[in-house]
N, C-alpha and C positions, 0 to 999 in steps of 0.2 A: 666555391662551395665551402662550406665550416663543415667541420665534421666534432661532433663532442661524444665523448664517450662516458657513455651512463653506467656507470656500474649495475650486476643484475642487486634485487630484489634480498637484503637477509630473511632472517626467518622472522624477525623483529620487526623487521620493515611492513613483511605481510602480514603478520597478526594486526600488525595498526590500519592498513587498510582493510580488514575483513572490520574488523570494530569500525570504522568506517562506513562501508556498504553497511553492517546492520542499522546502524545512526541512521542513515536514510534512508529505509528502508521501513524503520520505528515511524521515522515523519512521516513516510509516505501512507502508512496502515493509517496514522490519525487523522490522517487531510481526509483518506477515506472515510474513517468514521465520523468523522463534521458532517462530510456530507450527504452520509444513513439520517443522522440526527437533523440538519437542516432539512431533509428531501420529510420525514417522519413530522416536524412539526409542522410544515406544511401540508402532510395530509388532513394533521387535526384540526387544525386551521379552516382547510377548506370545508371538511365534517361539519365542523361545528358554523359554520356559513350557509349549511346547508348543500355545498355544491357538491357535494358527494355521499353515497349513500354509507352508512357504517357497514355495509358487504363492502364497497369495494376500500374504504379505509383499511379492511384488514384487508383485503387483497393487495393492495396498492404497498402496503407495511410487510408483507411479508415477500412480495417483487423486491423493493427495497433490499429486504436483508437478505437475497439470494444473491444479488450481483454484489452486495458488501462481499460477501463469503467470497465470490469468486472472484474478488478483487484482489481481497486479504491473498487469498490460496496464488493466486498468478505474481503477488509482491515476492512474497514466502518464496514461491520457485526461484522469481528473479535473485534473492537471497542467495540463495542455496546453489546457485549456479554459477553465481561472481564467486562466492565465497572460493569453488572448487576453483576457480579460473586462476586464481591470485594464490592457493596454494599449491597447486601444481605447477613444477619447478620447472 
């Protein structure tokens, strides 16, 4: 068995990892909003194809932007709960 000894965490150390989780965190909000904007030009898409009616265009655009929101909101927590995680000593 190896045994290594990790020193803990300074205070410096964890502010770079909290700037860390928000970095990905930032990437992670925008993948989601690609794909509000992908899932959205594809509605229009279809609209204007006719396969959909302009009722459910706006219905469909604004499903879309509920699950963005509760995408965003559930990243946001994930945030804000490593953040605590990594600054509590």
């Amino acid at each position: 068995m190896i045994r290594i000894a990790v020193p803990a965490l300074t205070e410096e150390r964890r502010k770079e990892r909290v700037k860390d989780v928000k970095k990905i965190g930032e990437e992670a909000k925008v993948s989601v909003r690609n794909i509000r904007r992908d899932m959205n030009d594809q509605l229009k898409k279809d609209e204007k194809n006719g396969d959909i009616t302009e009722d459910e265009l706006r219905s469909g655009t604004e499903d879309v932007q509920k699950a963005t929101d509760n995408s965003i909101k559930e990243i946001d927590q994930m945030i804000a709960d490593k953040e605590k995680d990594i600054m509590s000593v």
